[in-house]
TORGU-986972 format. One record per residue (C-alpha): x negated, y, z negated; residue in one letter; residue number from 0. Coordinates in nm, 2 decimals. Layout:
BEGIN
((X Y Z) a NUM);
...
! end
This chain:
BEGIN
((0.32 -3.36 1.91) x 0);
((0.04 -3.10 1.80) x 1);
((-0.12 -2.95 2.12) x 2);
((-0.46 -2.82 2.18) x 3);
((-0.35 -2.49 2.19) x 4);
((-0.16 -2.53 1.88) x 5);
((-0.49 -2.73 1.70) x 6);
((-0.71 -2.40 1.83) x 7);
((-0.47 -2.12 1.71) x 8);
((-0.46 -2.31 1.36) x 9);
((-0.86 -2.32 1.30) x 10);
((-0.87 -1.97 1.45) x 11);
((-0.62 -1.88 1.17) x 12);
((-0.85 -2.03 0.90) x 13);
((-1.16 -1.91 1.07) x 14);
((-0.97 -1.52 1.06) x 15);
((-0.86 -1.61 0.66) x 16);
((-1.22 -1.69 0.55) x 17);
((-1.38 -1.37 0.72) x 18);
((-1.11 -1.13 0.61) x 19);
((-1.12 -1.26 0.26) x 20);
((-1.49 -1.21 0.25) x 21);
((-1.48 -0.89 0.39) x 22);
((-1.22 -0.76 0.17) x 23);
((-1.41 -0.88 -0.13) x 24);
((-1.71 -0.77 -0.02) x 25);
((-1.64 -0.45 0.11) x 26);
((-1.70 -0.13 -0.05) x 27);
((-2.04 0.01 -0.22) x 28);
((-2.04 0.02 -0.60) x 29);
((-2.09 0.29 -0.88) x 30);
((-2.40 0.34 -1.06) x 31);
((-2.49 0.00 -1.26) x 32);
((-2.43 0.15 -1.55) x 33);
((-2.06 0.34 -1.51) x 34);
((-1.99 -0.01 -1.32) x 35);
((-2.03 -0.22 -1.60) x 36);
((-1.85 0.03 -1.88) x 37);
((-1.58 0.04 -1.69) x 38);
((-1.56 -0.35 -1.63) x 39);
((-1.55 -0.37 -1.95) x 40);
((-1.30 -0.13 -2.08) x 41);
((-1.06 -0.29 -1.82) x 42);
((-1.16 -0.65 -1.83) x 43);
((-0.83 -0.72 -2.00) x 44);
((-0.61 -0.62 -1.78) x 45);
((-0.78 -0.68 -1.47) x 46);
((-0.56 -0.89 -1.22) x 47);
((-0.66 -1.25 -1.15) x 48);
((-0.74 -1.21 -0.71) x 49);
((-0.86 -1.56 -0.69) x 50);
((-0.56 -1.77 -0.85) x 51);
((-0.32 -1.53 -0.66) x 52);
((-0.47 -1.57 -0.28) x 53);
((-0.52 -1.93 -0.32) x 54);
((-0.17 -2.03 -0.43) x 55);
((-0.03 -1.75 -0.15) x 56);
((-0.25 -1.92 0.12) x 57);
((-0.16 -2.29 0.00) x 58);
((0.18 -2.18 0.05) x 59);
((0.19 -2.04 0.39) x 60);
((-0.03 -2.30 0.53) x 61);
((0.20 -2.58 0.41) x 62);
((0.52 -2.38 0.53) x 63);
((0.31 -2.32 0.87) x 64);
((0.32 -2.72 0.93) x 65);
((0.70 -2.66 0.92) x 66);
((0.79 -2.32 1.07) x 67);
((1.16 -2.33 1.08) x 68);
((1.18 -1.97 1.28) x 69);
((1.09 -2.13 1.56) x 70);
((1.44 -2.26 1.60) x 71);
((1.60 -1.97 1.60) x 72);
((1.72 -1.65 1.85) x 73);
((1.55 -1.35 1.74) x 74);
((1.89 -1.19 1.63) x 75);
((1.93 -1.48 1.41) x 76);
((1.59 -1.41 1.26) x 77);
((1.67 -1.05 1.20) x 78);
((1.98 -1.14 1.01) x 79);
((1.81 -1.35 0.82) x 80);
((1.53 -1.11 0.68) x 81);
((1.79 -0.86 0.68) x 82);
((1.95 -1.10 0.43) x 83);
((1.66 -1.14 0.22) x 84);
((1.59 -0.79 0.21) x 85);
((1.96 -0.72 0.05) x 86);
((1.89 -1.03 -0.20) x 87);
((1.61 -0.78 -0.33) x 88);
((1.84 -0.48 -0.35) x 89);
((2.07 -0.69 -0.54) x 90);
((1.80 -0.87 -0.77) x 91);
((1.64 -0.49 -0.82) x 92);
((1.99 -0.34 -0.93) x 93);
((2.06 -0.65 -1.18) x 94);
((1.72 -0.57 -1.32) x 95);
((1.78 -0.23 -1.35) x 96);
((2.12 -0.33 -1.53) x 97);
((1.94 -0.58 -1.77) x 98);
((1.71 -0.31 -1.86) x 99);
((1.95 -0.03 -1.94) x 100);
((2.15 -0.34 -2.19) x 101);
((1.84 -0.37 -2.39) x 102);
((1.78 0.01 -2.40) x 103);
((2.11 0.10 -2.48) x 104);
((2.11 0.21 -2.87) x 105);
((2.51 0.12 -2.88) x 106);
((2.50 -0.22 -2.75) x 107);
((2.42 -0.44 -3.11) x 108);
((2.38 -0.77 -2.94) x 109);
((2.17 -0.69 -2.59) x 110);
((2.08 -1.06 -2.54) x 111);
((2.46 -1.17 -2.52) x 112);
((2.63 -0.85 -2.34) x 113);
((2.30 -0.92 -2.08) x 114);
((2.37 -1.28 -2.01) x 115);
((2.60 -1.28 -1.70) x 116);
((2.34 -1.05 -1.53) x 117);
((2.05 -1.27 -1.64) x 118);
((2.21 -1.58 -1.52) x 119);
((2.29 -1.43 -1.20) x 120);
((1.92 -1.29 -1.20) x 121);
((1.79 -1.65 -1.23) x 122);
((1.99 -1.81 -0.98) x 123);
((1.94 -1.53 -0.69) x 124);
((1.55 -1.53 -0.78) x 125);
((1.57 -1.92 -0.74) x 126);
((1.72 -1.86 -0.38) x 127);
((1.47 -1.58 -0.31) x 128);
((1.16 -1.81 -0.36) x 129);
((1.34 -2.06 -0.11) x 130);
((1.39 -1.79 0.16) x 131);
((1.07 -1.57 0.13) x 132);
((0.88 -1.80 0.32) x 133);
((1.08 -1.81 0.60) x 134);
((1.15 -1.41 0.63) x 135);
((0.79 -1.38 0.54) x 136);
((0.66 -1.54 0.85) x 137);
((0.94 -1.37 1.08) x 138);
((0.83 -1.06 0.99) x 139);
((0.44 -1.12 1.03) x 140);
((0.58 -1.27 1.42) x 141);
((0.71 -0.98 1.44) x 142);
((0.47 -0.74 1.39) x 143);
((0.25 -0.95 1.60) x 144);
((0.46 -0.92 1.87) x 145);
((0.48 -0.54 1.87) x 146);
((0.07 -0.56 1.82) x 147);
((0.01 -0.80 2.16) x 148);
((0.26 -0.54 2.35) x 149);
((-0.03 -0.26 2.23) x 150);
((-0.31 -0.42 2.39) x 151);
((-0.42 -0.57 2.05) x 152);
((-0.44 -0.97 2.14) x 153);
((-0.68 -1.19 2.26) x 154);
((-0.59 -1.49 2.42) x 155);
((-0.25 -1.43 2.32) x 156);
((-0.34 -1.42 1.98) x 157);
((-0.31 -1.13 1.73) x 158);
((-0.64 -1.17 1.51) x 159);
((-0.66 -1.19 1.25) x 160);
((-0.32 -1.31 1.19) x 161);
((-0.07 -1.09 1.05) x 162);
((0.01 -1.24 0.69) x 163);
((0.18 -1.08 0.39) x 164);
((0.36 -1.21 0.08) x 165);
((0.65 -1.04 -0.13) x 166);
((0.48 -1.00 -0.46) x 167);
((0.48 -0.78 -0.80) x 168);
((0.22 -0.57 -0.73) x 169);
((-0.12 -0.50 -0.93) x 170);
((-0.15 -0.12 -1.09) x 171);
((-0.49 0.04 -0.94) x 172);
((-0.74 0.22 -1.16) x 173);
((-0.90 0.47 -0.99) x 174);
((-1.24 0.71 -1.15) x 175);
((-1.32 1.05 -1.02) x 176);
((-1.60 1.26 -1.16) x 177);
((-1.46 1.58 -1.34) x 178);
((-1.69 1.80 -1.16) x 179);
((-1.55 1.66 -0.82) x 180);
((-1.29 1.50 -0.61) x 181);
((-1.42 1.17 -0.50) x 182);
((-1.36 0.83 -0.59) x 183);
((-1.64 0.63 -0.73) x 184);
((-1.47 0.34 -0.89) x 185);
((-1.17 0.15 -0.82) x 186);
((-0.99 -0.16 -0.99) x 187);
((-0.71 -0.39 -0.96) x 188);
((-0.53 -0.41 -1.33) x 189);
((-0.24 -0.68 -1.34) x 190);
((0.16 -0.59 -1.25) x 191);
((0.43 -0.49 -1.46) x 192);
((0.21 -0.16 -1.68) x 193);
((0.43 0.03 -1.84) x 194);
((0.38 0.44 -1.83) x 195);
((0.25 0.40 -2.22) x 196);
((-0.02 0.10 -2.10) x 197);
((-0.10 0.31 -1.82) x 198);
((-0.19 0.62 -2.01) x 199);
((-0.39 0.39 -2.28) x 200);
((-0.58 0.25 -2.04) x 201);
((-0.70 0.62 -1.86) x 202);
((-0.72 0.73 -2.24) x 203);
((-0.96 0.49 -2.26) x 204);
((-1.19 0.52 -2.01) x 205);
((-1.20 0.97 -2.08) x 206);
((-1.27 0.85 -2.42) x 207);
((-1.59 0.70 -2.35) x 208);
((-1.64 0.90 -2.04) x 209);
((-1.59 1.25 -2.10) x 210);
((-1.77 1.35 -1.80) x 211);
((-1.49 1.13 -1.55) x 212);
((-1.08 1.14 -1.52) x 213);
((-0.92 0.87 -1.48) x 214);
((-0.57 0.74 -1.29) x 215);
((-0.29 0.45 -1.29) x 216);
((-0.07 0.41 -1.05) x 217);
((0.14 0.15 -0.89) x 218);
((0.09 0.09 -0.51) x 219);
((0.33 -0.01 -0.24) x 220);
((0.10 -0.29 -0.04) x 221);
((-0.32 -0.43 -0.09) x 222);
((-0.49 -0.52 0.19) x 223);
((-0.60 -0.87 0.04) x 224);
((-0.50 -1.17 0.22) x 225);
((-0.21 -1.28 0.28) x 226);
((-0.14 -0.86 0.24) x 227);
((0.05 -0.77 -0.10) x 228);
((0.40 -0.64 -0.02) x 229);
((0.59 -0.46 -0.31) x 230);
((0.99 -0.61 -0.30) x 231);
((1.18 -0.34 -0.08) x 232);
((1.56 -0.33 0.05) x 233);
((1.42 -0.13 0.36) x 234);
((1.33 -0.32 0.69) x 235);
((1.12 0.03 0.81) x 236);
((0.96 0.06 0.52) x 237);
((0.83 -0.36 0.51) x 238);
((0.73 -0.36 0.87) x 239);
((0.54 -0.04 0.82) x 240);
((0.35 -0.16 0.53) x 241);
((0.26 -0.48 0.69) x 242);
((0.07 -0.32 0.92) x 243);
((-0.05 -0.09 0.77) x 244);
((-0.26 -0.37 0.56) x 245);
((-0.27 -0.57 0.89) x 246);
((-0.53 -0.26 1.04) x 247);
((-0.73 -0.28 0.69) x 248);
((-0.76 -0.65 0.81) x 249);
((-0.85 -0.57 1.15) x 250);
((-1.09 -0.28 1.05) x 251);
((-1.26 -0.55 0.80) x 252);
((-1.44 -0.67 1.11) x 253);
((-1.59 -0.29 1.20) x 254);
((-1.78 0.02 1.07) x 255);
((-1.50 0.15 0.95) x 256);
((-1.39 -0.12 0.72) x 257);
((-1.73 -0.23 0.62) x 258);
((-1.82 0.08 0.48) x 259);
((-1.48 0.19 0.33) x 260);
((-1.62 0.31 -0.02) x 261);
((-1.93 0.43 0.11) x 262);
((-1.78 0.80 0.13) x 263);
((-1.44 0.96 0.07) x 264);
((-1.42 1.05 0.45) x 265);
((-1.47 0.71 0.56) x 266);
((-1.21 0.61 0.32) x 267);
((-0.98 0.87 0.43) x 268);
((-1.04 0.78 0.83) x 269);
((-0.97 0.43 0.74) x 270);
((-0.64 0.49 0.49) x 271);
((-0.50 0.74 0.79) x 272);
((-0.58 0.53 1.07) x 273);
((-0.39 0.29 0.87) x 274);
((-0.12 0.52 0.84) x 275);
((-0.05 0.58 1.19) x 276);
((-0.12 0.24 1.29) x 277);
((0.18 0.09 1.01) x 278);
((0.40 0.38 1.12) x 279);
((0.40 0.33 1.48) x 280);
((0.45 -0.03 1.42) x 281);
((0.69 -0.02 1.18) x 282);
((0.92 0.17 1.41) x 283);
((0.88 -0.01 1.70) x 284);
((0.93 -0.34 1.51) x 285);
((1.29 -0.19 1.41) x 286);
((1.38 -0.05 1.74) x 287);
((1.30 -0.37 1.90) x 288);
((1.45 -0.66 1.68) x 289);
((1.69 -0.48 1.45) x 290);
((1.84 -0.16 1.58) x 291);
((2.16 -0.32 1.68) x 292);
((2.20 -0.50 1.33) x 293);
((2.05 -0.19 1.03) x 294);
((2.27 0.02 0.90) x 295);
((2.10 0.37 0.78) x 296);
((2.06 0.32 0.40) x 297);
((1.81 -0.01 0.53) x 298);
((1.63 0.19 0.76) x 299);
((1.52 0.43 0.55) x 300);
((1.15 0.43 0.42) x 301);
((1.07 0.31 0.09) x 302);
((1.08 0.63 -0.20) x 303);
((0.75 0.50 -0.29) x 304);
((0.57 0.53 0.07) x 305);
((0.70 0.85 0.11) x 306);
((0.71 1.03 -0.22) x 307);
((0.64 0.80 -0.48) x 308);
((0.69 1.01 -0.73) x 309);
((1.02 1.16 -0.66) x 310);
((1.36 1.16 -0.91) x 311);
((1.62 1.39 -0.82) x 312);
((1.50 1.68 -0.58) x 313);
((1.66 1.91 -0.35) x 314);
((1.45 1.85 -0.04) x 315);
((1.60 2.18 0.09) x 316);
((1.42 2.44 -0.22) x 317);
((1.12 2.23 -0.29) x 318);
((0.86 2.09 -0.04) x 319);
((0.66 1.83 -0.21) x 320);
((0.42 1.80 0.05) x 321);
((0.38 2.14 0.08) x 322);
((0.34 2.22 -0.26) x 323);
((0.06 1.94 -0.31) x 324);
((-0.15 2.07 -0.02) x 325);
((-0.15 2.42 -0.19) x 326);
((-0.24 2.27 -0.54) x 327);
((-0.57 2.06 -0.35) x 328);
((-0.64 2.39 -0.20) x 329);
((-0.66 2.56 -0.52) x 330);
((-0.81 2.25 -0.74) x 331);
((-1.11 2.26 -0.45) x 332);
((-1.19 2.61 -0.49) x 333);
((-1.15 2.60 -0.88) x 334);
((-1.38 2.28 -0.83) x 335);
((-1.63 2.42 -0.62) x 336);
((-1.69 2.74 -0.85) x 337);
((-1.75 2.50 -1.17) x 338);
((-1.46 2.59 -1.32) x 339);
((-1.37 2.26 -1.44) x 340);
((-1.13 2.31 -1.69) x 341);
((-0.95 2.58 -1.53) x 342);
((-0.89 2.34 -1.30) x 343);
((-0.78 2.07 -1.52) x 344);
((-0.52 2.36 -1.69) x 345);
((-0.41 2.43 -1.37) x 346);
((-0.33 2.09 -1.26) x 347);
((-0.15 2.05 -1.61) x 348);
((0.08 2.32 -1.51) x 349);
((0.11 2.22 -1.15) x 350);
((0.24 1.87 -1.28) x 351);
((0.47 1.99 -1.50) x 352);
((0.58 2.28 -1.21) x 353);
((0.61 1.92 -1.04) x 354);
((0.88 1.76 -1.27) x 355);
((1.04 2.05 -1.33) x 356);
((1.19 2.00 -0.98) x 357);
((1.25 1.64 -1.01) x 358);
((0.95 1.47 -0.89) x 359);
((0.81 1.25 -1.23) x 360);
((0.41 1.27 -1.18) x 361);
((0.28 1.09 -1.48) x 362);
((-0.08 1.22 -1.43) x 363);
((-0.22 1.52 -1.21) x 364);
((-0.58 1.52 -1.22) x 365);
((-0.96 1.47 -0.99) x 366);
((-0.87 1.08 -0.96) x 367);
((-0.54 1.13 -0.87) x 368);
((-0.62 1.33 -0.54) x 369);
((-0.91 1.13 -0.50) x 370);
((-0.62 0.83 -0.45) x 371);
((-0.37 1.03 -0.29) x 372);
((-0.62 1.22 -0.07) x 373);
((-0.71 0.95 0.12) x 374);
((-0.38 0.89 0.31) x 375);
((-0.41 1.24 0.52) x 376);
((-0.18 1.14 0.84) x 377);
((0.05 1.46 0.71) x 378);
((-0.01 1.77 0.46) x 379);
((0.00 1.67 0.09) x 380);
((-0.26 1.59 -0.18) x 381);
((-0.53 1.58 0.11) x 382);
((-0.54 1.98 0.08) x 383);
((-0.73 2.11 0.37) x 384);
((-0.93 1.84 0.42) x 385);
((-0.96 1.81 0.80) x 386);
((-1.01 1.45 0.86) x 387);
((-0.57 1.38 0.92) x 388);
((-0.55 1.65 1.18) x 389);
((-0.85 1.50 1.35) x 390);
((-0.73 1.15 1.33) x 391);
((-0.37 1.28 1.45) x 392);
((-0.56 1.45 1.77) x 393);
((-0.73 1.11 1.80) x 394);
((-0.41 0.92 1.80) x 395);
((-0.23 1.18 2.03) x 396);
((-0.55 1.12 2.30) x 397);
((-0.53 0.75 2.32) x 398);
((-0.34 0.59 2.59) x 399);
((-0.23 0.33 2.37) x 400);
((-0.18 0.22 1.98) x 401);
((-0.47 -0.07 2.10) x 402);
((-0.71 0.24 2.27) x 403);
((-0.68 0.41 1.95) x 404);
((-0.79 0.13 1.70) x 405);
((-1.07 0.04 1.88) x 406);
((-1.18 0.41 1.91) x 407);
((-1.14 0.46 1.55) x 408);
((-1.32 0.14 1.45) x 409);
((-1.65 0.21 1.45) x 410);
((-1.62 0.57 1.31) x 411);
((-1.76 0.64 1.00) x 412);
((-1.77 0.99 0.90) x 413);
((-1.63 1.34 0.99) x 414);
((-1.90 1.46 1.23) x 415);
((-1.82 1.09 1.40) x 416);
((-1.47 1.16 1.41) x 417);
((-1.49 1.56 1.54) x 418);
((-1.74 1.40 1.84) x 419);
((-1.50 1.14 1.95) x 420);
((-1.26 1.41 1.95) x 421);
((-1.43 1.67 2.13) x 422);
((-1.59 1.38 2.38) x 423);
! end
C-alpha cells in the first residue's frame, strides 16, 4: 500500500523534473540575434530532437518507478547486477567494433554474410540490454544518492532533485568561438552518430559563412538534460562519476551559478569544475562503498573519453597530454591577445598535428575548441593559465564537506566572486 511518504517523495520528484527541465532549457544567455539565427539555420538539420528524447526517457522511468524491482535486493546483488550490465556494453561495443571492421575490410567480398553471426548476436544482447537498463539505471542513481545524503546534500531524506540518468547514444555539440578570442558564444546540440567527415562539413560550414568565427564538433561523454545523458561505458568509476557530475548541473540549475552559466566563460568554467570535483568525489566514493569487493581493475578504470578523449596509442611516460595542452593555451592566449590571429591559428595547426604525432587523434585544434575544453579546469590542460581550477580546488580543499562546498560554490558567479570566498 502507497504511503504518504511515498505519495510526497513522488510529487516532489515531478515537482524537481519540471523545474530542472525548465531551467536547463532556459538557462544560458544567447548570441547576438543575428549570429543566433545564421547559425540555427546552418545547423537546423542536424540538430537533435530534446523534446521527443526527454519525454519518452521520463515516461519510462516513471512507469519503471511504480515497479522498482531494486528494492528487493542486497546491495551486493545490485552491484552485480550493474556490474553485469556494464560488461553487456563492453561486449555489445566490441561486436560493433567487429561488424565495422567486416564492412571496411577491402578483402572480405560479401560483408553482409561474413557479419551475420555478429549481428545476430548484436540484436539479441541489445534486446537484453533494453530489458536491464532500467533496472541498473535506477541502482546507480540510488546510489549516487546515497553517497550525496552521507555529504550533507538531503533534505528530508531526500536528494533533490533526484538523481536520474539514462544510457543513451549521445548528441555531437557544436560549439562557436570568435577568431579574435577564446570564448564561447554559441552552443548546439546536433544529433548522435556524426562521423569525423559530417563533423568537419558541418564546422566548414559555419567558417564559410562566418569568416570572422571557428567552429568545433565533438562528441561528449554525459548532458546535463533530464533524466542526465550517459554515453554506454564498461567502467563503473567512470558512470558513477559522470552521473554526478550532471547531477550538480541539476542542483546548480536552482542557483547563480547555473542560472547564469552562458553569461561569461568564468561562470561556465566555475560551474563545469565544480562539477568536476563534485562527479569525482562521488564517483569514487560510490565504488569504494558498493563495489570494491566485486571490480576488478580494467572496470574501475575511468572512461578514455573523460580523461583524454582524444587519445590512441601514447606512451604516457614521454608525452604529457595535459601538460602539453596547458602550454599550447598559454601560447594561443598570448598570440590572441597581440592580434596575431593567424599566427595563432598556424600554430594550433602544428600543435595538433605535434598532438597526433604522439598518438592522441585531435580532429580540430582551434579558439572553439579551448573554449569547450577550457571550461573543465579541475587539473592543467586546455584551461592554460586560467586561474579559475586552482581557485575552485582551494575552495574544495577549504570546505568541511562535499555538501559545504556546493553550497559555497552556488551562488558564485565570477572570478572576483570566487578569489573573495577564497580569501574570506
Amino acid at each position: 500500500m502507497t504511503t504518504r511518504v511515498d505519495a510526497l517523495q513522488r510529487w516532489l520528484n515531478v515537482l524537481a523534473i519540471a523545474i530542472t527541465v525548465l531551467a536547463f532549457l532556459g538557462r544560458g544567455g544567447a548570441p547576438p540575434q543575428d549570429l543566433q539565427v545564421t547559425l540555427n539555420r546552418l545547423g537546423a538539420g542536424e540538430t537533435f530532437d530534446f523534446v521527443s528524447w526527454t519525454l519518452e526517457a521520463l515516461a519510462r522511468k516513471t512507469a519503471y518507478s511504480l515497479l522498482a524491482p531494486q528494492r528487493f535486493l542486497t546491495d551486493e546483488q545490485q552491484s552485480r547486477l550493474v556490474l553485469e550490465y556494464l560488461d553487456d556494453i563492453r561486449e555489445a561495443n566490441r561486436l560493433s567494433g567487429e561488424i565495422d571492421r567486416i564492412y571496411t575490410d577491402p578483402n572480405i567480398v560479401d560483408p553482409d554474410a561474413v557479419s551475420q553471426a555478429p549481428q545476430e548476436a548484436y540484436a539479441v544482447l541489445r534486446q537484453r540490454m533494453a530489458r536491464r537498463s532500467p533496472i541498473a539505471e535506477a541502482i546507480l542513481e540510488s546510489q549516487i544518492e546515497y553517497v550525496l545524503s552521507q555529504a550533507e546534500l538531503g533534505w528530508l531524506a531526500a536528494v533533490l532533485p533526484p538523481v536520474r540518468g539514462a544510457f543513451t547514444p549521445l548528441p555531437h555539440i557544436l560549439i562557436v568561438s570568435p577568431r579574435k578570442t577564446i570564448e564561447s558564444v554559441y552552443q548546439r546540440q546536433l544529433v548522435a552518430g556524426l562521423t569525423a567527415a559530417e563533423q568537419a562539413e558541418i564546422e566548414a560550414r559555419i567558417t564559410e559563412v562566418l569568416p570572422d568565427y571557428s567552429a568545433y564538433v565533438t562528441r561528449i561523454g554525459g548532458l546535463a538534460s533530464y533524466p542526465a545523458m550517459l554515453l554506454e561505458s564498461s567502467s563503473i568509476a567512470w558512470v558513477a562519476d559522470v552521473l554526478a557530475h550532471e547531477w550538480t548541473h541539476h542542483y546548480l540549475s536552482f542557483y547563480p551559478l547555473g542560472w547564469y552559466y552562458m553569461r561569461s566563460g568564468e561562470t561556465r568554467t566555475i560551474n563545469e569544475t565544480t562539477a568536476t570535483l563534485m562527479g569525482e568525489w562521488a564517483g569514487q566514493e560510490v565504488l569504494l562503498r558498493f563495489y570494491e569487493p566485486l571490480v576488478t581493475e580494467a572496470k574501475a578504470l575511468p572512461s578514455p573519453l573523460a580523461v583524454e578523449p582524444h587519445k590512441a596509442e601514447a606512451d604516457a611516460e614521454r608525452f604529457d597530454f595535459r601538460a602539453e595542452m596547458r602550454d599550447t593555451r598559454v601560447v594561443v592566449d598570448r598570440l590572441l591577445a597581440e592580434n596575431r590571429i593567424v599566427e595563432a591559428e598556424w600554430y594550433m595547426e602544428a600543435r595538433r598535428r605535434y598532438f597526433v604525432a604522439n598518438g592522441y587523434r585531435l580532429r580540430r585544434l582551434n579558439q572553439a575548441y579551448f573554449a569547450f575544453h577550457g571550461a573543465y579546469a579541475s587539473g592543467p590542460g586546455a584551461a592554460g593559465a586560467d586561474p579559475i581550477g586552482p581557485l575552485v580546488q582551494r575552495a574544495w580543499a577549504l570546505s568541511e564537506t562535499p555538501g559545504a562546498f556546493l553550497r559555497r560554490m552556488a551562488p558564485i558567479t565570477s572570478l572576483q566572486e570566487l578569489r573573495l570566498l577564497v580569501d574570506s
